[in-house]
N, C-alpha and C positions, 0 to 999 in steps of 0.2 A: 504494500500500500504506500501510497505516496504521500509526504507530509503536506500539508493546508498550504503551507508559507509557499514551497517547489511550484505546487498547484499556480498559487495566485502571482506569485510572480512572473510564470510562464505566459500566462495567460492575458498581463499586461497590458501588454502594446493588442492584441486583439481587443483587449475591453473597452480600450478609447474607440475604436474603430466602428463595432458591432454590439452595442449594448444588449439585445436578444442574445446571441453567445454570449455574454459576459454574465448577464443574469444568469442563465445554464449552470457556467462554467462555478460559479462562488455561491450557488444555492445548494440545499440541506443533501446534496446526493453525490457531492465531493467526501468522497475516504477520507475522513479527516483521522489522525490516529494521536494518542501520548505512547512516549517511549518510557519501560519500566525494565530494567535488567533483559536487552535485548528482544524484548516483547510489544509487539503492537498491541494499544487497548484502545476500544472503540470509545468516540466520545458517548460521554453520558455514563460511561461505566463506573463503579466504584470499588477501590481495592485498597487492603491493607498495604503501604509501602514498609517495607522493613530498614529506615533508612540511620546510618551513624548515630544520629541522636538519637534515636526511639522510633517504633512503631508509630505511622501515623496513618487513618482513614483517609483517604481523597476521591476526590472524583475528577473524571477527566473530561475538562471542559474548552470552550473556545475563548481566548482573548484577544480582540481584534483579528486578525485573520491569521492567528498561530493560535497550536492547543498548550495549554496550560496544566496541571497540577491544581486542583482548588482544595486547601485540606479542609478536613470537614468538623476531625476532632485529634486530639491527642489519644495513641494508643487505639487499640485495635476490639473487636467484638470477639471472646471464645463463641465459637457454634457449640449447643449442647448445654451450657450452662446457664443459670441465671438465678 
């Protein structure tokens, strides 16, 4: 899959040109992906990151037209307990 940023920056100098492409090309059906230990995750997803500091929840989202990391909380949910 190919990052947001590749996408829209490729797609540029078309966008000035052909606004119907451009609308296409930067609407919700662009692979938008976050990188986690080698792993694509789709936006909108959410996962424990295991990172130096500590465990934390995020979700993977867009900020202006690259995807982002948005943490949600400190530390992470066990499944199974409560």
């Amino acid at each position: 899959m190919k990052r947001c940023l590749a996408v829209f920056l490729a797609t540029g100098v078309i966008a000035l040109s052909t606004p119907v492409l451009a609308q296409k090309m930067s609407g919700p059906d662009v692979p938008c992906t976050c990188r986690f230990k080698g792993q694509d995750v789709p936006v909108g997803q959410t996962m424990c990151l295991d990172l130096p500091s500590g465990d934390v929840l995020a979700t993977c989202g867009r900020v202006l037209n690259n995807t982002a990391w948005k943490p949600l909380q400190q530390g992470c949910p066990v499944p199974g307990l409560s």
